[in-house]
KOLBA-296618 format. One record per residue (C-alpha): x, y, z; residue in three letters. Coordinates in steps of 0.5 Angstrom, whole numbers, padded with zeros to 4 digits, always signed. Each point is the difference from the previous one (the first is absolute). Example, Ala and Ser with C-alpha at 12.3 -4.5 7.8 and 13.67 -1.06 7.14 Angstrom:
<tivos>
+0025-0009+0016ALA +0002+0007-0002SER 
</tivos>
This chain:
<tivos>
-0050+0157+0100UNK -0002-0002+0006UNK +0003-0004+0006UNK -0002-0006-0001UNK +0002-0001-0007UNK +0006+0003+0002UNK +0002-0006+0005UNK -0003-0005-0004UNK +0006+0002-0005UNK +0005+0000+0005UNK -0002-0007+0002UNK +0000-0002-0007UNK +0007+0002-0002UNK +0003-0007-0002UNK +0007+0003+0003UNK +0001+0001+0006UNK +0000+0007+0002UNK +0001+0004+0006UNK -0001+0007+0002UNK +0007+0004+0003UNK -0001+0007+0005UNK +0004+0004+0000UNK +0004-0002+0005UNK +0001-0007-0005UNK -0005-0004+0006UNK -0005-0004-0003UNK -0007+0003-0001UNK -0004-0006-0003UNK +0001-0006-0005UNK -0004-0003-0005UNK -0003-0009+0001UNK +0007+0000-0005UNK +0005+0003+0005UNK -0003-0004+0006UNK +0002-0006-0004UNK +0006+0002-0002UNK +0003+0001+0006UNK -0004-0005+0004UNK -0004+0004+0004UNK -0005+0005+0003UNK -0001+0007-0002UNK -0004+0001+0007UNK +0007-0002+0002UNK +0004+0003-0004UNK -0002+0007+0000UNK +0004+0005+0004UNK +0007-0004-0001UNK +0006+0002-0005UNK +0000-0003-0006UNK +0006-0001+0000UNK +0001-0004+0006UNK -0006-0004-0004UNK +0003+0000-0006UNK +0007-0001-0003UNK +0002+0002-0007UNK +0008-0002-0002UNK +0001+0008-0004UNK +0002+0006+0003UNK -0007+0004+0000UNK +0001+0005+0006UNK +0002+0006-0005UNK -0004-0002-0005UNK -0006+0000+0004UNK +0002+0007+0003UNK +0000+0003-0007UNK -0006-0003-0002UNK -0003+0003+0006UNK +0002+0007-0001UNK -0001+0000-0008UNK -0007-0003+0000UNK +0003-0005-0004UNK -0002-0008-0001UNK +0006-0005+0001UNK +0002-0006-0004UNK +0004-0006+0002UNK +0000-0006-0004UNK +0004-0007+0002UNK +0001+0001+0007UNK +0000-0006+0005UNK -0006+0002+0006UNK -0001-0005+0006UNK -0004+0000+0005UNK +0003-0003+0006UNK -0005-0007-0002UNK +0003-0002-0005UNK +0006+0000-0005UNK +0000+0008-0005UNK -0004-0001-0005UNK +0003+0005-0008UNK -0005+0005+0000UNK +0000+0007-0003UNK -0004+0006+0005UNK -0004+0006-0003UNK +0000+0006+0005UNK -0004+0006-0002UNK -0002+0005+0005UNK -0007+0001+0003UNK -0005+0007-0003UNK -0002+0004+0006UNK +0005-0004+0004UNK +0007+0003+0001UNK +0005-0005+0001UNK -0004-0006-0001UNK +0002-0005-0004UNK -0004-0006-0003UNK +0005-0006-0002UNK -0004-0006-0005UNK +0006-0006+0001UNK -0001-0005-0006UNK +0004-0006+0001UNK +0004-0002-0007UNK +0000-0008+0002UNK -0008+0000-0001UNK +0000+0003-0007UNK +0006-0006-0002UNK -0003-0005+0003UNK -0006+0001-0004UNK +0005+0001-0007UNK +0003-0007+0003UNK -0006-0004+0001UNK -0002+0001-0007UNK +0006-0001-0003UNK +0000-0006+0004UNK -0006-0002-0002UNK +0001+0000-0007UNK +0008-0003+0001UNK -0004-0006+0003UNK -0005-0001-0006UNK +0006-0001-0004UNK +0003-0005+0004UNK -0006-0004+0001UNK -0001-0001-0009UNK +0007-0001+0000UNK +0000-0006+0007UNK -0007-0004-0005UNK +0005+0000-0007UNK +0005-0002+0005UNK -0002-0005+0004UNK -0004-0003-0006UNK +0005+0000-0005UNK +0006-0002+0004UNK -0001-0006+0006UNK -0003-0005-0005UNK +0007+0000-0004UNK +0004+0000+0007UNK -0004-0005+0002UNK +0002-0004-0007UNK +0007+0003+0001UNK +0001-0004+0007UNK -0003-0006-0001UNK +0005-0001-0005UNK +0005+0002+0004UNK -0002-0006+0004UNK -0001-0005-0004UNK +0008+0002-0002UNK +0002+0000+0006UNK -0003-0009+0001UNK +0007-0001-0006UNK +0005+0005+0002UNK +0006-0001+0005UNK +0000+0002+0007UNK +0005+0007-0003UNK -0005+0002-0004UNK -0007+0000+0004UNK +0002+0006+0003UNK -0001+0003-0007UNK -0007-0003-0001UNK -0001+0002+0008UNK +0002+0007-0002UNK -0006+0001-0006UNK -0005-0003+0005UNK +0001+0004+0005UNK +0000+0006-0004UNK -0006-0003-0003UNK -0003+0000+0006UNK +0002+0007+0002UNK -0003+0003-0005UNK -0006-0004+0000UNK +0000+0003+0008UNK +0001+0007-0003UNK -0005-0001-0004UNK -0006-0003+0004UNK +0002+0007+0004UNK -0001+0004-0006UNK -0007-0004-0001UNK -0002+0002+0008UNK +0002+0007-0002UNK -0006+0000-0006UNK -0005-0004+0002UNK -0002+0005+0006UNK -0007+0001+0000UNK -0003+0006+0003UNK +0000+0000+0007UNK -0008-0001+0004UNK -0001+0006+0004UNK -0003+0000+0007UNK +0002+0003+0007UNK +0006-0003+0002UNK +0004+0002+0007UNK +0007+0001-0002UNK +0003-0002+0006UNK -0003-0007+0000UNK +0004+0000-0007UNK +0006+0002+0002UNK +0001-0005+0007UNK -0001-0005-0006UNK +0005+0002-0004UNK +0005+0001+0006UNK -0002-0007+0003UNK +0001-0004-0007UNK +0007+0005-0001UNK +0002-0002+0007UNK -0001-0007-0001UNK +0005-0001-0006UNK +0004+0004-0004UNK -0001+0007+0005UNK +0002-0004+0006UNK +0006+0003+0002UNK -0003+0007+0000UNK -0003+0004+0006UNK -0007+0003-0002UNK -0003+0006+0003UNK -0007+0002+0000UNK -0002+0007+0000UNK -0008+0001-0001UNK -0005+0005+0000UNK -0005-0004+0004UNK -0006+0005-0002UNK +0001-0002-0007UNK -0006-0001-0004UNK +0000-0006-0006UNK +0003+0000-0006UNK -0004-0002-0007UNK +0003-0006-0004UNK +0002-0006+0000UNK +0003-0004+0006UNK +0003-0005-0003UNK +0004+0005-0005UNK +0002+0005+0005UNK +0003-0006+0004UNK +0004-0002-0007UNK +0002+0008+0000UNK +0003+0000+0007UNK +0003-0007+0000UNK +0004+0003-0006UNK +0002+0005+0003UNK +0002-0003+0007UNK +0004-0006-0005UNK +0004+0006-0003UNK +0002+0003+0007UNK +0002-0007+0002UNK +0004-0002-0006UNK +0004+0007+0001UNK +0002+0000+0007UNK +0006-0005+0003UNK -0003-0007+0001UNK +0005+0000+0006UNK -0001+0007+0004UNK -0007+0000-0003UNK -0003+0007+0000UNK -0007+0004+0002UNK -0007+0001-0004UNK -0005+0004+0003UNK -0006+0000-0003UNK -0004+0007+0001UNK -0007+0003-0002UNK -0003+0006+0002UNK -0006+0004-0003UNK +0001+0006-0004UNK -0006+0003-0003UNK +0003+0005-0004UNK +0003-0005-0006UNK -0005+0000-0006UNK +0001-0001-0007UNK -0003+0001-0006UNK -0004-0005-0004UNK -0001-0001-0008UNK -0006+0003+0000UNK +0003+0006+0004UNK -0004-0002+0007UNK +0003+0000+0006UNK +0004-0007+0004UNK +0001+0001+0007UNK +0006-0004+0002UNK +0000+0001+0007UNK +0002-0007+0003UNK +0008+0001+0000UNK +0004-0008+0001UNK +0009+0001+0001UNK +0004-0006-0001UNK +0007+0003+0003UNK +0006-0006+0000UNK +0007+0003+0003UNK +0004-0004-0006UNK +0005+0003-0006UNK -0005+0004-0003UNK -0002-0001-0009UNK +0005+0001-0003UNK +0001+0007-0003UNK -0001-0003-0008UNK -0007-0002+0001UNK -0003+0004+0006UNK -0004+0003-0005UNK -0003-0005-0004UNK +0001-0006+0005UNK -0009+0000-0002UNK +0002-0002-0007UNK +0000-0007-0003UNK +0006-0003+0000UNK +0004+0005+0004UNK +0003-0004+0006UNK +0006+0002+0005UNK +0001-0009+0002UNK +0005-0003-0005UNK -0006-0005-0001UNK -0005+0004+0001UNK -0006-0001-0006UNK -0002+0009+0001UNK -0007-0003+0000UNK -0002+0000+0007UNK +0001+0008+0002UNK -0004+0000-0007UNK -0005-0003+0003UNK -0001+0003+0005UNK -0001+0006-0003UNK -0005-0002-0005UNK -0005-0003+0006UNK +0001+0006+0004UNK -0002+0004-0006UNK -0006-0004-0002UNK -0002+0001+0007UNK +0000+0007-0001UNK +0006+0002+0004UNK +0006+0003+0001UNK +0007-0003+0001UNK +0007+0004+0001UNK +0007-0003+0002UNK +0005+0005+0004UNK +0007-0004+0001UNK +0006+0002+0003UNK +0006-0005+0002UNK -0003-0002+0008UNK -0007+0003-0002UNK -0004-0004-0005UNK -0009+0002+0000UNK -0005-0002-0005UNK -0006+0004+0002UNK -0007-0002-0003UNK -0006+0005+0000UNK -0007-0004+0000UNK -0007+0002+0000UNK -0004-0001+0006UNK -0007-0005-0001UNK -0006+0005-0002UNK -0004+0000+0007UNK -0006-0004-0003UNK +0004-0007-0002UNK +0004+0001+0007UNK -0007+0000+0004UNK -0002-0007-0003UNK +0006-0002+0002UNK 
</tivos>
């Protein structure tokens, strides 16, 4: 094999991959590993790995070991951070390098990408479900509501002054459900979404404007973005409807009195790809953060929060997180949800437009 195909594999390793001394330096790093640890393999080479590289698990005896046995190392569900980033649950494969005493090569392949992918699906399927159940829902039920209220209406024109709050019950809970149903229609009657370059930040400015100019304007707003950034590919006006949802939630979760932060953050990060139906790869390198400071999802639903119907609000329809989901989906992206009490993050991971729509625009 000859040298270059060599480093074209290297280069092809879908994890990122880095190759250890025997003195646990950095030696070299694949596009992958660049990626993962957000920067320069010229810049990289020459320093500890761990100094780059922090694993929540004991290592040093283990490695030792490896190294004197010649033997490979697996540790599985460990939490590995950067320094750039919150850790990420990944499992690390450590094998020794033939001809090379005491180099290492570790291949780090992150678990949340493999259970993001499982969720999106399952989302997705979840999502057509509720939408076959919202078209029987709203055509079977609101013309009987609105039967069910005018009669009350009517009641109400020869009954006494104590029995109108009856009948003004059964017309507001008519109404109620009218409201809930007309959200329940929004949710099914989504069209897909038309694609073009779309410069995320403009979306994001809009979405803080409109949220700052109503139920979010008790909040504090921090923006972090990644001037550099590259277009998105999708719909504008359903990626505002996605980053709205998300800056209402974080304002309805904080206190209205002390209010509470929301730093939206974007970054670029090459090394996020999934696999599509047909088995082709999909880069996903465009990496959008909703951060809030509130109370955190509540432990019973944080991990079906992007299911139909499962809401944390009293009031809450369990629709609007769905949503969410499902345009993501359809947009061919990813997105995930990390919540502790006091730190709350929605992060989106979307395509990049292809350089030729992004040159006509």
């Amino acid at each position: 094999m000859n040298s270059e195909l060599q480093m074209q594999l290297w280069s092809s390793l879908p994890v990122p991959s880095i190759l250890l001394d025997a003195e646990e330096r950095i030696a070299d790093m694949n596009p992958a590993a660049e990626g993962f640890l957000n920067n320069s393999a010229k810049w990289l080479v020459g320093q500890p790995i761990w100094d780059r590289l922090a694993v929540d698990a004991p290592l040093e005896e283990s490695l030792a070991r490896a190294r004197a046995n010649g033997t490979p190392l697996f540790v599985n569900d460990v939490d590995v951070g950067t320094g750039n980033r919150p850790p990420l649950v990944c499992n690390l494969q450590i094998a020794p390098v033939q001809g090379y005493p005491g180099w290492f090569i570790m291949l780090i392949s992150p678990r949340e990408l493999a259970g993001r992918m499982t969720q999106s699906h399952s989302v997705k399927s979840a999502a057509k479900s509720a939408i076959g159940m919202a078209e029987m829902l709203a055509h079977e039920i609101k013309n009987p509501l609105a039967g069910i209220a005018g009669a009350a209406q009517l009641l109400s024109m020869s009954l006494s002054k104590d029995d109108l709050e009856l009948t003004d019950l059964i017309v507001a809970e008519t109404r109620r459900i009218v409201k809930l149903l007309e959200q329940v229609e929004q949710f099914g009657n989504l069209v897909a979404p038309e694609k073009k370059p779309v410069n995320i930040h403009d979306v994001l400015d809009r979405a803080r404007r409109s949220t700052q100019l109503g139920v979010g304007g008790h909040m504090k707003y921090v923006e972090d973005f990644d001037p550099s950034l590259p277009a998105a590919y999708g719909d504008p006006d359903q990626l505002l409807q996605v980053i709205l949802n998300l800056l209402k939630n974080a304002a309805e979760a904080a206190d209205p009195k002390s209010g509470g932060t929301v730093r939206l953050h974007t970054f670029y990060e090459h090394s996020f790809r999934t696999r599509r139906a047909d088995g082709s790869a999909q880069k996903l390198p465009l990496q959008i953060e909703v951060i809030d400071d509130g109370p955190g999802l509540p432990d019973d639903i944080r991990g079906d929060v992007f299911d139909p119907f499962v809401s944390g609000k009293e009031n809450g329809t369990g629709l609007g997180l769905a949503l969410v989901s499902k345009i993501v989906s359809d947009h061919d992206g990813w997105i995930s949800v990390d919540s502790v009490p006091g730190r709350t993050v929605f992060r989106i991971s979307l395509p990049r437009a292809p350089r030729e729509t992004e040159e006509k625009t």
